[in-house]
N, C-alpha and C positions, 0 to 999 in steps of 0.2 A: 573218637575218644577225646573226650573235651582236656583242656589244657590248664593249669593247675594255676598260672601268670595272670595275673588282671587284666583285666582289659584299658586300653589305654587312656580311655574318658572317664574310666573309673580311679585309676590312676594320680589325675590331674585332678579330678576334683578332691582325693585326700591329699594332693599335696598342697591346694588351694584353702582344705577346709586348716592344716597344720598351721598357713604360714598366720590367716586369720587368727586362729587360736592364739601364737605368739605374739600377733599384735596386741589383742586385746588384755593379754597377760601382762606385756609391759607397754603400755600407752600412759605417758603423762595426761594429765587433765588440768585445767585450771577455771574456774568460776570466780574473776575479779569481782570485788566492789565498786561498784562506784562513787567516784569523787565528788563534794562537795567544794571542792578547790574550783575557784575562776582558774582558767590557762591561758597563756598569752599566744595564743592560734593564730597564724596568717589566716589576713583574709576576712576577717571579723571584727567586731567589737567597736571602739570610737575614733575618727579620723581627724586629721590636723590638717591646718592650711599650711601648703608645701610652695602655693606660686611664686612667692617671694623670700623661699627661708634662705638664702642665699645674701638676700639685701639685707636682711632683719638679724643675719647673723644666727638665725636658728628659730624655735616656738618654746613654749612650756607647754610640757608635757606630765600633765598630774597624775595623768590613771593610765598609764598603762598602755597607750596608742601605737600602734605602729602602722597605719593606714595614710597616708598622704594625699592631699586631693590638688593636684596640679592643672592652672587653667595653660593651656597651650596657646599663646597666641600665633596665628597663622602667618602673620610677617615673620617672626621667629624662622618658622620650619621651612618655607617656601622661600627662596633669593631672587627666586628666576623663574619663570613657566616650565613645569617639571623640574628644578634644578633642590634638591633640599638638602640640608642642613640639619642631620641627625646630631651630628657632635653637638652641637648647641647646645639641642634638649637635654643631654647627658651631665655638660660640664658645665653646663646655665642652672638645670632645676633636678635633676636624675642624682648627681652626684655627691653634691652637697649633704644632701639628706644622709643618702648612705655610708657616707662620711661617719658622720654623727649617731647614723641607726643603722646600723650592717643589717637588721632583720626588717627595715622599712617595705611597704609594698607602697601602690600607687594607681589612684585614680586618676586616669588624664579624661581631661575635656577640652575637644580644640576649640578656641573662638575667634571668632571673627568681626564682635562689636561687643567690648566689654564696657557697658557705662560708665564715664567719667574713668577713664583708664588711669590714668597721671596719679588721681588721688587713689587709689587701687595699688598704687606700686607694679601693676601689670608688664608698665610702660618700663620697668628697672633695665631692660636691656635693649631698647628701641635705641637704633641710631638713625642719623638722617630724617630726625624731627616728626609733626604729626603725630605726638604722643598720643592721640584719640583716635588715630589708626591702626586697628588690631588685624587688617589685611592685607597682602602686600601690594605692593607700588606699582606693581607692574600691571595688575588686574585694572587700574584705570586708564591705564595708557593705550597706545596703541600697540599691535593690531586687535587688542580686545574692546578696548575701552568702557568697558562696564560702568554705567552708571552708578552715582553714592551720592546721598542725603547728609548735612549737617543738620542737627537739630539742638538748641541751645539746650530743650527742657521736652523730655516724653515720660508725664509725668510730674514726678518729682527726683525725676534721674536724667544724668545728664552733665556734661557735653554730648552728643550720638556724631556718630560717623560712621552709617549702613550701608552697606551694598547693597545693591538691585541683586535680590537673592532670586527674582521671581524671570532673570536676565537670561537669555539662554547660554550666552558664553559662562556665567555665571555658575551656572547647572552645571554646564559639564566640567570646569575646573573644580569643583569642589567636588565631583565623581570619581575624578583623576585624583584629586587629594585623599579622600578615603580611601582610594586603593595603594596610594602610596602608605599613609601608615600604618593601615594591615601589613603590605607588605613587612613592613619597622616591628611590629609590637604583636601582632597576632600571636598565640602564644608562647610568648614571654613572662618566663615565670614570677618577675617581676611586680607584674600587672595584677592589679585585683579585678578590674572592671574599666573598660573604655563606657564615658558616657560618648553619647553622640554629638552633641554639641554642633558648632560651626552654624547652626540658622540661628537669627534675632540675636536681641539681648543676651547679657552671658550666655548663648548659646544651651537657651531654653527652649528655641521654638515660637516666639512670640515677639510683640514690640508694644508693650502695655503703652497706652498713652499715645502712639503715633502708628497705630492701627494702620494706617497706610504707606508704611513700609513693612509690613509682616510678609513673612512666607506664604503662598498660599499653598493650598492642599495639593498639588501636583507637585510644585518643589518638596513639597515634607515629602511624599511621599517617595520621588527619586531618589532622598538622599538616605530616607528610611533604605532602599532596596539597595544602595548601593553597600552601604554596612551591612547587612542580611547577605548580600554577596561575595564581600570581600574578607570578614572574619570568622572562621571557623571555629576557632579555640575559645577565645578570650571572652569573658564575658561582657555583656554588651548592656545601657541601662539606657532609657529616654526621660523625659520630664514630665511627660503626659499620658496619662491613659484616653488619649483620642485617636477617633479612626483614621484619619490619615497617619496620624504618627506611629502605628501600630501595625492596622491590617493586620494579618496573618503573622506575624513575625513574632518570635518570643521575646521579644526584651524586655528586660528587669525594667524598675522603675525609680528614681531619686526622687525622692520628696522634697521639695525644698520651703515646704512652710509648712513643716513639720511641729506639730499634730491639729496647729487649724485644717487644714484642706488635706487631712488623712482621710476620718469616716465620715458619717454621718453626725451631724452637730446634735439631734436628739439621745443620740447613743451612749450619752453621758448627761449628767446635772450637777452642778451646773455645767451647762456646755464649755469644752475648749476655749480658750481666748481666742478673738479675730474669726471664729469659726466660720467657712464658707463652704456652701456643698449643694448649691446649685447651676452648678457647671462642671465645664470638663478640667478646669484647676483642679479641681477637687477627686482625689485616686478612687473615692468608694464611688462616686458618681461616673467616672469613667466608666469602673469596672460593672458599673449595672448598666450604665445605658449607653455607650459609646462602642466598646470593646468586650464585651461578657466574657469572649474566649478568651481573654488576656488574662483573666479572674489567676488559670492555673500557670501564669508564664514563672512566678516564684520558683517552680518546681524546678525550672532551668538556669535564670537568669538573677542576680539577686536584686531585692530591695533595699532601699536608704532612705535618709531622711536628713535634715538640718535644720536647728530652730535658731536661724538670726533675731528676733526678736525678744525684748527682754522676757513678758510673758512668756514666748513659748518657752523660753530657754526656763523659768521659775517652775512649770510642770514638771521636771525632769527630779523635781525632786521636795517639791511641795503638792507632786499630783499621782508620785510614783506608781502606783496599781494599774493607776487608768493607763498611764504609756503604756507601762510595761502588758497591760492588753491587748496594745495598738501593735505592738510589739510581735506577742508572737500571732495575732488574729491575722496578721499583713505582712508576718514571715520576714522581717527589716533582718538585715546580715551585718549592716553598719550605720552608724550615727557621726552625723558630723561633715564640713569643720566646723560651722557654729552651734553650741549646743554649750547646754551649762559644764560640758566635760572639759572647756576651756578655763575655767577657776580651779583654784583649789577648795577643799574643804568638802565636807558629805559623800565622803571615801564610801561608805557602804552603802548609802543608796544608790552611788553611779556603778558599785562593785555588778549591784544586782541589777541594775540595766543589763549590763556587761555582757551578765550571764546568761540574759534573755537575747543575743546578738546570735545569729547565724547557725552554723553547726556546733555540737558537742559530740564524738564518736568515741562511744567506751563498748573495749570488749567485753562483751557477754559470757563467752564458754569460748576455750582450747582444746581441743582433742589433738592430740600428736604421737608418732611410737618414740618411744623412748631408746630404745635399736635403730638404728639405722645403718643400710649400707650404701658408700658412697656410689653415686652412680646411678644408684637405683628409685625406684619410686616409692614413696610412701603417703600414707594416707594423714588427710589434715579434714578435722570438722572446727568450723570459725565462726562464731556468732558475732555482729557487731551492732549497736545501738545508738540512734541518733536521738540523746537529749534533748537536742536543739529544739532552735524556731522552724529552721531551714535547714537545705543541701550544702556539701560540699560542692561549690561549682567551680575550683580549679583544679587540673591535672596532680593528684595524689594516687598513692597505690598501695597495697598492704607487702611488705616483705618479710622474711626470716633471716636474722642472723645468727652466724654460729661464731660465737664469742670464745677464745682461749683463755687458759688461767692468769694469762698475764694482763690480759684487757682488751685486746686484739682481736680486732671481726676478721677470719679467715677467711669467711666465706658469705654470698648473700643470696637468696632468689628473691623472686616476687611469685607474689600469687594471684593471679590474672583473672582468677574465676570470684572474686572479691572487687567490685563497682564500689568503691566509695561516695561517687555521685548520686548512685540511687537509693543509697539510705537515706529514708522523706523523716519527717520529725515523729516522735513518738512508734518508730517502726526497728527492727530486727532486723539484719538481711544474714543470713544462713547458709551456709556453705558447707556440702559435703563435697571435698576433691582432695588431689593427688598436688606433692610437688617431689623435685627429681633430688636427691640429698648432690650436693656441687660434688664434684670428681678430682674437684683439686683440694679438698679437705684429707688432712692424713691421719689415720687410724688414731681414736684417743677421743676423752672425755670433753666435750662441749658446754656451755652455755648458752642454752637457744633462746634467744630473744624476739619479738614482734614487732616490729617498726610503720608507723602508716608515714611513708617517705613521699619529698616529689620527687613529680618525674625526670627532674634537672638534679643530676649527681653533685652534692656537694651543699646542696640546701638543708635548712631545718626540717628536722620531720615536725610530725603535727603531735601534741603531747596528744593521747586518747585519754577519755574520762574517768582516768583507774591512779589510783596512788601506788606507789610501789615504782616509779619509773627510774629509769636510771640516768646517768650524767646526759646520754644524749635521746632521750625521752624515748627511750623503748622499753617496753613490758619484758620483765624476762620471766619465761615461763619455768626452765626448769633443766637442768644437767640430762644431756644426751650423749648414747656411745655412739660414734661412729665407728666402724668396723669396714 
């Protein structure tokens, strides 16, 4: 005689198919708009020269910057063989900024021959003379004694004072140095981007003019592998899309004669000012005959640029289109520190640069229950959109907070199953999952908000591409019961 009680998988699936039903009965939704508003995003947009704001007593700052490009000279950080001197960097060139700009990030490039240092202001904290010495003292002495060139004129730059980069003792202290300031800076939220620096001239890679002191392609190469080695996090940029300086490795790229030696000089009419693009100066030339596979390293690593010269710097905003092309065809995340964004005046053409710099992430679609019980799981669908040119390429995350009526975030999670890095430009990324409602929330009416946070507690989050934000740039979606 059959028995009258369900069966126990039958059971479970009405009590599965009920709680379903009650979700979708009270689930908030939201489909933001998006903003036409520029936002001042880490990580993006125009940078400023930071090497000496300490001596200069600060920069002008007209549009909006908050990217610093800091040249690190290697006597600075190095006292001793292995012995270094991180305080310096902090209260010499770190500090000062953040003084003045609590939201400051930071490009460092270490160097080790910056031409004509003295007139650079480079040299503002060198003691014990040799102001055209950008490496330390010790590397000539003994028991290393590494060889170095004076050179009056390479070029039309100049005083030089180079190391034998190509020296074996050479190689390997600058191996040892790379691994110490990964050690230092590898993921430090701080950081926008370590270029690599430390060979040639400004620590470009090169020695224009005195050709026989240049790095050859076995030193690029080991100083390439050793940054490829030693930094995990942070994002990494080179100066060159050439194969030694590359190989296999992802790194972004800095432009630094920015938009001559960007593309192709027929790509435009009249062509760019100064335009060169038959060599590996030149990024589009790299990218087709040097390094092909470097073409997608953007995806990873970001791009930059700087227009020192009057021309280039006059394109920025008597050429606007054509950048702004260059722009997003080559995925650039920042401009600067020379660039017409060092004047004042032509607020809405360098607005709309701006706009074309890096990431943009606005939510698409919210799906959330509007029930919730603490402890338990609930379901979340999240749509997010990358405006941008490019990736977010530092440590961010998407969270939920649940806001009280007095103002107060009781509670936060994160939502782990949301990659803000891999939202590429013009793409969606979509998320059906679950998050757990916190257990130390107490019974009562919510304000649930959306935060794209980093991953260092106590930082700015990142405004997303939606108006409606509130004092500390979170989306709020909508009053939730917790029970």
């Amino acid at each position: 005689m059959s028995s009258s009680r369900p069966h126990s998988g039958m059971l479970a699936v009405a009590v599965l198919a009920s709680a379903l039903s009650t979700v979708c009965a009270n689930a908030g939704a939201l489909t933001p708009a998006v903003s036409t508003q520029e936002f001042d995003n880490p990580h993006r947009g125009f940078m400023l020269w930071g090497s000496s704001y300490a001596v200069d007593g600060g920069v002008d700052n007209f549009h909006g910057a908050h990217i610093y490009h800091v040249y690190l000279p290697w006597r600075i950080i190095e006292t001793a063989d292995q012995v270094f001197d991180w305080n310096a960097v902090e209260t010499l060139y770190l500090q000062p900024i953040l003084n003045d700009d609590p939201l400051a990030t930071f490009v460092l490039r270490p160097v080790a021959d910056y031409p004509e240092s003295a007139a650079s202001q480079i040299d503002a904290h060198y003691t014990g003379g040799e102001n055209e010495r950008d490496y330390p003292k010790f590397l000539e002495q003994a028991p290393l004694n590494i060889p170095y060139a004076v050179r009056a004129k390479c070029d039309s730059d100049g005083p030089i004072r180079s190391l034998d980069y190509n020296n074996t003792a050479a190689r390997q202290q600058m191996q040892q140095f790379v691994q110490a300031l990964a050690a230092r800076f590898d993921g430090d939220p701080r950081i926008t981007a370590i270029q690599v620096g430390l060979l040639g001239f400004w620590g470009e890679w090169h020695t224009s003019g005195c050709e026989d002191l240049q790095p050859n392609a076995q030193t690029r190469s080991l100083i390439r592998d050793a940054y490829t080695a030693a930094f995990l996090k942070t994002p990494l940029q080179t100066r060159y899309a050439r194969a030694s300086d590359v190989g296999s490795a992802l790194f972004g790229f800095h432009e630094d004669y920015f938009p001559s030696f960007t593309g192709k000089c027929n790509a435009f009419n009249p062509q760019m000012p100064s335009c060169s693009d038959d060599g590996w100066w030149n990024l589009e030339y790299g990218l087709a005959n040097e390094v092909p596979a470097a073409r997608q390293n953007w995806m990873v690593n970001p791009v930059s640029g700087e227009s020192p010269n009057s021309n280039q710097k006059s394109t920025w905003t008597n050429r606007t289109a054509d950048v702004r092309k260059l722009l997003r065809d080559y995925h650039f995340s920042f401009l600067g520190p020379a660039g017409a964004h060092e004047t004042s005046g032509n607020a809405a053409k360098l607005k709309t640069l701006k706009s074309d710099l890096g990431y943009r992430l606005g939510i698409s679609t919210v799906t959330w229950p509007n029930t919730q019980v603490r402890g338990q799981q609930a379901a979340l669908q999240l749509g997010i959109k990358n405006h941008g040119s490019a990736p977010l390429y530092n440590a961010y995350h998407v969270e939920l907070h649940w806001v009280a009526a007095d103002g107060s975030t009781k509670a936060r999670t994160s939502i782990p199953a949301v990659t803000l890095s891999e939202i590429m430009p013009g793409t969606v990324q979509s998320r059906s999952t679950t998050f757990t409602v916190p257990s130390s929330l107490a019974p009562g009416s919510y304000a649930l908000r959306l935060a794209l946070a980093d991953d260092t507690p106590g930082r700015r989050n990142i405004a997303p591409q939606n108006d409606g934000q509130d004092a500390q740039r979170r989306l709020p979606l909508g009053q939730v019961q917790v029970n």
